[in-house]
DOKE-211121 format. One record per residue (C-alpha): residue in one letter; x, y, z. Coordinates in pm, 1 decimal. Layout:
<sites>
kolpa c1 c2 c3
A X Y Z
...
</sites>
This chain:
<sites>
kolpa c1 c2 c3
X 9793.0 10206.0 9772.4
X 9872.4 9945.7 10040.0
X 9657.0 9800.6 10281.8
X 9827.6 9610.0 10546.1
X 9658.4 9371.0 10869.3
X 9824.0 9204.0 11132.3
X 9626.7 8934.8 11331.5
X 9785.9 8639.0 11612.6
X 9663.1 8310.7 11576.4
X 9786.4 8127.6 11931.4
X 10156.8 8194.7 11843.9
X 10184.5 8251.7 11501.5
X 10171.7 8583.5 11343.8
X 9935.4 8665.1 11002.8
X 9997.0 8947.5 10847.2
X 9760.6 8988.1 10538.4
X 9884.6 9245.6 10234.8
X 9654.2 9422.2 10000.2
X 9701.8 9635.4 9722.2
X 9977.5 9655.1 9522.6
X 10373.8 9593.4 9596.2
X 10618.2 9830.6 9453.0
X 10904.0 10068.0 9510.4
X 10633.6 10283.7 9637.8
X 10557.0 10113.6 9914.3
X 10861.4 9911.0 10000.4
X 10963.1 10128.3 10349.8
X 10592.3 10052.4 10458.3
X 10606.0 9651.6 10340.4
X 10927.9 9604.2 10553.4
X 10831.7 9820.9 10872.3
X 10532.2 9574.4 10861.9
X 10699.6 9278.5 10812.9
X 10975.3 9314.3 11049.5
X 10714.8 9430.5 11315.6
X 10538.3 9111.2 11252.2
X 10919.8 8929.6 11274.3
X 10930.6 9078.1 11586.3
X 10634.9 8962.5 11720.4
X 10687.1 8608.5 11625.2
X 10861.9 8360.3 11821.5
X 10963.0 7981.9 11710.9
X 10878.6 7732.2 11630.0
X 10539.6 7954.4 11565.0
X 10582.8 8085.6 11191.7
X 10538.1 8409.7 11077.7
X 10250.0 8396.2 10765.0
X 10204.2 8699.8 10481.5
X 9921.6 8646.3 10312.1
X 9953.7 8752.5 9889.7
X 9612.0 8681.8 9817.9
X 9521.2 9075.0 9812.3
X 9821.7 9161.3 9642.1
X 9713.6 9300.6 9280.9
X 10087.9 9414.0 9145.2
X 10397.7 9253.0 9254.1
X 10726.5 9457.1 9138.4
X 11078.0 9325.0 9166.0
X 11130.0 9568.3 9492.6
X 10832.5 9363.0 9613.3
X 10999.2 9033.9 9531.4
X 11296.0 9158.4 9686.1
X 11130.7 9212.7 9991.0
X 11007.9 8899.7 10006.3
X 11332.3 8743.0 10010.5
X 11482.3 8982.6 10231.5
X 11201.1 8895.4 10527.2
X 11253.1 8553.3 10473.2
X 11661.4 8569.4 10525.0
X 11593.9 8791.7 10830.6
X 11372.3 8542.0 10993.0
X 11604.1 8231.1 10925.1
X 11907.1 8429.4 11116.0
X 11625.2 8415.7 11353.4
X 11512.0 8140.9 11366.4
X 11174.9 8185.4 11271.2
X 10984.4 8014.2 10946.0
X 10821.8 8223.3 10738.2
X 10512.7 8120.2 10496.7
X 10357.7 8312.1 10236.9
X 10021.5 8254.8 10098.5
X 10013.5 8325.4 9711.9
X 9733.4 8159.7 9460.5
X 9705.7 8463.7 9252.3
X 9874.0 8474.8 8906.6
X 9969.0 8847.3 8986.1
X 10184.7 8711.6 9263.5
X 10249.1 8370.9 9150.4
X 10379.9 8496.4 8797.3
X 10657.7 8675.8 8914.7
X 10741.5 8409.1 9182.3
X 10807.3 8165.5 8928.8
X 10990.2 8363.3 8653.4
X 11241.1 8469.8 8916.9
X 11264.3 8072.8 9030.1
X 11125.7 8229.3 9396.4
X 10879.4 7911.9 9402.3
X 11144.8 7682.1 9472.6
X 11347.9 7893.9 9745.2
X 11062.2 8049.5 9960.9
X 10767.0 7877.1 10166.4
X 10428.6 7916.7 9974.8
X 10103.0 7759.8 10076.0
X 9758.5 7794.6 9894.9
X 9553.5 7862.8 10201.6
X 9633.9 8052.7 10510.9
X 9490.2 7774.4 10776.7
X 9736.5 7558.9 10616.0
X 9994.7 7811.9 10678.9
X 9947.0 7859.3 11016.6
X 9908.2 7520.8 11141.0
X 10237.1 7335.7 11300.8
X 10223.2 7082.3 11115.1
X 10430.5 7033.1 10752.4
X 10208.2 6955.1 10507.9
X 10432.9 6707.9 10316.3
X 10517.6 6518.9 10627.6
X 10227.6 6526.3 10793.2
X 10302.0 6544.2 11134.7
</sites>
């Protein structure tokens, strides 16, 4: 079963994931993402938030990708927030850790600023 919440922060868009991620639940995971891609506007980014997410399949991981590739023909920067090993796991055995923006905390996702520049 999936759980899904969407909250706005200023600009930016949080949408927080629970349960698990499979081919189950894919139609729901991208109607929910690309509403919150919809409601998100740059340079505010668009955040999903793993840290509920209990099972991670590779339809989930495809998702993941696919969101992110719709938002950058948009325009719009997406972050993910993933410190679980059921999410981080699978991220890194596909080499997904290098290619897609993941933070450890959700304020730090949603803030403006890039962490590694910090500005």
């Amino acid at each position: 079963m999936l759980h899904i919440q969407r909250e706005i922060h200023d600009f930016a868009v949080l949408t927080r994931v629970i349960g698990e991620i499979d081919l189950n639940v894919f139609d729901e995971l991208r109607r929910a993402l690309d509403t919150a891609l919809a409601l998100t506007a740059a340079p505010y980014p668009m955040v999903v938030d793993l840290d509920g997410v209990s099972f991670l399949s590779s339809a989930g991981l495809a998702e993941l990708v696919g969101i992110d590739e719709r938002a950058r023909t948009r325009g719009v920067e997406v972050r993910f927030v993933a410190t679980r090993r059921e999410v981080l796991r699978p991220l890194r055995l596909t080499g997904l850790l290098d290619h897609l923006d993941i933070r450890a905390e959700v304020d730090e996702a949603l803030s403006r600023r890039h962490p590694e520049l910090n500005v």
